[in-house]
N, C-alpha and C positions, 0 to 999 in steps of 0.2 A: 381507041381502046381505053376504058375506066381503071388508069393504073391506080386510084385511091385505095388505101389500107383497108383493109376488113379487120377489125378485132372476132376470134370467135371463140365459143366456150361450150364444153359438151358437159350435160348432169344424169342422172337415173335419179329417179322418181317409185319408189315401191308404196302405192296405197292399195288399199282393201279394194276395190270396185275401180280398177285403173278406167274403164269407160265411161261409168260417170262421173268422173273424173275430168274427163274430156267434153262429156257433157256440159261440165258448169263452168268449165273454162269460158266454152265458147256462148254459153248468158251469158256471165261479166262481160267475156273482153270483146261483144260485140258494140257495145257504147264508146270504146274506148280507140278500137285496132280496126283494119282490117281482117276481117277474118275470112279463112276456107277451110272451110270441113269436107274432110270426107269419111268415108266410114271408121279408119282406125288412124287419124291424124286430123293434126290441126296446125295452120300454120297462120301466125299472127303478124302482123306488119303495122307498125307507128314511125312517129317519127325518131323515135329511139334506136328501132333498128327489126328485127325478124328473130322470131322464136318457133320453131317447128319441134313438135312435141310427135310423137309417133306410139303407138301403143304394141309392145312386143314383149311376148312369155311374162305376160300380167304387170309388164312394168311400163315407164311411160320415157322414152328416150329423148333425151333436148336437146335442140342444138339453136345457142345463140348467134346472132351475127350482128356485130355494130359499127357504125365507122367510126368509133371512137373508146378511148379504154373505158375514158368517163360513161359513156352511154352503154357500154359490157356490164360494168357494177349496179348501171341504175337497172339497167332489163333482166339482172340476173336476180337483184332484189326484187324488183317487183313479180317475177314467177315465184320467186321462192318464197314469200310474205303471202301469195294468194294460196299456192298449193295448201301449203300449212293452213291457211283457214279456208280451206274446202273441205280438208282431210277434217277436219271440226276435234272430235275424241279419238278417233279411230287412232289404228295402227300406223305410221307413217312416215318413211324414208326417205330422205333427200341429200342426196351428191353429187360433188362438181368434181373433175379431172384437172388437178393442176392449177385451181383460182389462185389467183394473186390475193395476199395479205390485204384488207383495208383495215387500216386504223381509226377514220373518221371519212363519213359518207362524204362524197364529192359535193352533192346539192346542199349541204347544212349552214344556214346562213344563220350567224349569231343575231341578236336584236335586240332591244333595249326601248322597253314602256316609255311612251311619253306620256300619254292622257288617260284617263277609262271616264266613260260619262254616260247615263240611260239613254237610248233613243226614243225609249217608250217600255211601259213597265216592264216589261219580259224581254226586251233588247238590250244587250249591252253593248257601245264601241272602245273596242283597246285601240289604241297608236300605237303603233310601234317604228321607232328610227333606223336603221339599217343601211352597214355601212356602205356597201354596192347594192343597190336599188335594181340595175340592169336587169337580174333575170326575174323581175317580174313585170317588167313592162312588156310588153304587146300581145296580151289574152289570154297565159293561162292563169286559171284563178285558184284552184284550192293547193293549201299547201297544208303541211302535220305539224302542229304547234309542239314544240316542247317546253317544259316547264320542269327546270327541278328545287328539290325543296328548298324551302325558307330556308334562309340563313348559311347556306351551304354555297361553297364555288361550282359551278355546274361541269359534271361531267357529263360529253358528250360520246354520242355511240357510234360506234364503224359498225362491220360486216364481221357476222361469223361465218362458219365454215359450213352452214347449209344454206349461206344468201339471205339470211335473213337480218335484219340492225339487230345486234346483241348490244343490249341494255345493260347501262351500269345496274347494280346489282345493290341492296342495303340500303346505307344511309342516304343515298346518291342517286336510288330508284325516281326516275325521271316521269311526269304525265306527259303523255302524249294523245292527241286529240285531232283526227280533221275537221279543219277548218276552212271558209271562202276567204280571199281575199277582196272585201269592201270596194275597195278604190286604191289608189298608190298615187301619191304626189311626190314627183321626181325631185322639184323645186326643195322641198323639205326632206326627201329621202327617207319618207314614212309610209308604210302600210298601215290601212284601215282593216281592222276584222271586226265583223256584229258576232257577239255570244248568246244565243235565248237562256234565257233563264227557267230552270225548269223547276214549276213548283209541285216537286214529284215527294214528299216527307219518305224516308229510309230509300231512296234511290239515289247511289253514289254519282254524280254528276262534275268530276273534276273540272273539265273544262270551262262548264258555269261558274266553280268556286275561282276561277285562277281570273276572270276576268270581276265578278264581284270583288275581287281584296287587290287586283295589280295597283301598284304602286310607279309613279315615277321613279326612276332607275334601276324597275326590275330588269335581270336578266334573261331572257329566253330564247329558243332557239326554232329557225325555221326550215321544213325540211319542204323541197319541192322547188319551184311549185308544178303541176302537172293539172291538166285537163285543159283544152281551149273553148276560147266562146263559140255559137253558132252564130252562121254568115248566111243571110238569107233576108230578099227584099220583103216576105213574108215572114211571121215570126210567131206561133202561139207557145206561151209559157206559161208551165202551171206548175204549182207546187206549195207547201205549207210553211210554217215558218221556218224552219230549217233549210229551203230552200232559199227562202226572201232576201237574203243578202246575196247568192249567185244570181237571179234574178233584177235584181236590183243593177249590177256589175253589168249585168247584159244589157239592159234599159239604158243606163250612162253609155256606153263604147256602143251603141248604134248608132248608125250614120242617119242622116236626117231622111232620105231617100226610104227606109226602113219603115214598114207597117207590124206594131206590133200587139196583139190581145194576150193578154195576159189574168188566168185564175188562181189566187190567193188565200188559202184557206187559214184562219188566224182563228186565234181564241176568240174575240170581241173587237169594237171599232176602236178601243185604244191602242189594239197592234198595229193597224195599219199606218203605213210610211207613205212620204212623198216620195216617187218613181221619177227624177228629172231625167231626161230624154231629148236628145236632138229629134229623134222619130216623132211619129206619131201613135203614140199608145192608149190602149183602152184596159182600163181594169175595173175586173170584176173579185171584188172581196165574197170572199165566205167566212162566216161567225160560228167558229164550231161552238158558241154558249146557246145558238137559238136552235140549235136543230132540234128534233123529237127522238125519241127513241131509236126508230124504225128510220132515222134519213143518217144510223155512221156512214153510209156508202153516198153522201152526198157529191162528196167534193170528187170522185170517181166518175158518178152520172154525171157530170156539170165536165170534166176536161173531155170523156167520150162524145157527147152532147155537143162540143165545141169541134173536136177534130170534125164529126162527120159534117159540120157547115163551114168548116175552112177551106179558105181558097186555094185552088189547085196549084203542088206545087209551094205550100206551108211548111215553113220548115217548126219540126213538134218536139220541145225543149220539156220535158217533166222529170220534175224529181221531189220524192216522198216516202212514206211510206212502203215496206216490202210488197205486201199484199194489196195496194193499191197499185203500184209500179207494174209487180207481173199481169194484174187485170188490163192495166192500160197500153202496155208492148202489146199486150193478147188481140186486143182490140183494132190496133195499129196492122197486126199480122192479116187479123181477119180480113180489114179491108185492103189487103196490098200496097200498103203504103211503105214506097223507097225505103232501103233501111239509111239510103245516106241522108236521109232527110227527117232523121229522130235521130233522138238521145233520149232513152228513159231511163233512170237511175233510182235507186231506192239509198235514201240517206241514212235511213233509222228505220231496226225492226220490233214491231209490237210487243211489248214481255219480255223485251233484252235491251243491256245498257251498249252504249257504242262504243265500240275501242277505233 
């Protein structure tokens, strides 16, 4: 008999269109969870814990279960941080029965700049020293950078009262930014993260700014980290620059035993990086300066193109673009390919800045 603790938490959910609602749940949190749909529920399973979501008299019913309190807070933010950007403008409600107070998130690991240096013109790498290393060792890689301003003591943010990080507020208004993490060296108890640089003129690009001007003995803070590598003796990975440091993360932590092709779409040939690898990898660069017109959908044709001459039984790593991403899932569906054997993910959407 499983006498281990269950932590659980019940919330209501009132948005405009509770089904599609349920709908875009289960896009995202198929890359993420386990998912099962059925026509008026959805029930997600990580290794966080279980959130079954239920749709009844237009609202959307929750209920968490975690084996731990820590992992009740993380899975209660992370619904409650998605819902809220599902819901986008709209009208929209969210409540918990009896949450516990947090005053500063569980996963928020303080840290402290060591280096910042170009990898190549539009790459930038920060260091950072941190003082328990531990939970970023063994493969999840992206974590939420925070940064608050110059010259100020950093305040840092807990949980409000609809699960979401409430942000200090005014002079204390904190950037926050996802980010991969590069590599982690135990020995020095530093995380590597690549920043691209984006040379976009009137497009606010904090996270660029914060890795252009770091300084040794800046303050900042790391929230995470979350998402693991893919584990497969096959391995195609495709994505643009914003992917090329996850990417990158996956090429180093491959076992040598590991075959891996990999599609790179970069501005020109001064973006591309050395990919060291115990594996055996093959890459194919794409130069968004040489295309024509009529080839934006290049780097689309070229990862489709790749999946349908992969070896059976490939496991199919992409992350990019929105409207690239949903072409390439689309793609994946058409041909029946495993869902446990994809991740497609969309890092940044065309016409919008990232938060």
């Amino acid at each position: 008999m499983d006498t281990m603790q269950t932590y659980r938490l019940s919330g209501v959910a009132v948005p405009m269109d509770p089904r599609s609602m349920l709908d875009e749940i289960c896009e995202h949190f198929v890359e993420h969870s386990d998912v099962q749909r059925t026509e008026n529920s959805v029930f997600l399973k990580n290794d966080t814990g279980t959130a079954e979501i239920k749709l009844a008299d237009q609202r959307l019913l929750i209920e968490l279960a975690c084996p731990s309190e820590e992992a009740l807070h993380l899975t209660r933010n992370m619904i409650a941080e998605h819902l809220f950007y599902f819901a986008n403008e709209e009208p929209f409600e969210l409540s918990w029965v009896n949450a516990a107070e947090v005053s500063r998130l569980p996963n928020l690991h303080e840290a402290t700049v060591v280096s910042a240096e170009d990898v190549t013109p539009r790459m930038r790498r920060v260091k950072v020293a941190c003082q328990d290393i531990t939970p970023f060792i063994g493969g999840d890689v992206h974590v939420r950078v925070l940064v608050p301003p110059k010259g100020r003591s950093p305040v840092w943010p807990g949980l409000g009262d609809d699960g979401r990080i409430a942000w200090p507020k005014g002079e204390d208004e904190i950037t926050a930014r996802v980010y991969t993490i590069r590599a982690v060296d135990p020995e020095r108890r530093e995380l590597w993260m690549d920043f691209l640089q984006h040379p976009a003129p009137g497009v606010r690009t904090p996270g660029a700014d914060f890795a252009r001007d770091a300084q040794p003995g800046d303050r900042i803070a790391l929230i995470g980290p979350g998402g693991s590598l893919p584990k497969a003796d096959n391995l195609l990975l495709a994505g643009d620059e914003t992917a090329l440091p996850a990417i990158a993360r996956i090429a180093a932590e491959a076992p040598a035993e590991c075959c891996i092709k990999a599609i790179i779409e970069v501005e020109d040939e001064d973006e591309e990086q050395s990919l060291p690898s115990k594996a055996a990898i093959e890459v194919r660069w794409l130069h968004r300066k040489t295309y024509l017109e009529e080839e934006c959908d290049r780097f689309q044709r070229t990862v489709k193109s790749a999946i349908a001459t992969s070896t059976p039984g490939t496991y199919t790593w992409v992350a990019c673009e929105k409207t690239d991403a949903r072409a390439i899932r689309s793609y994946l569906r058409e041909r029946g390919q495993d869902r446990k054997s994809q991740c497609v993910a969309w890092y940044w959407e065309r016409g919008k800045a990232s938060h």
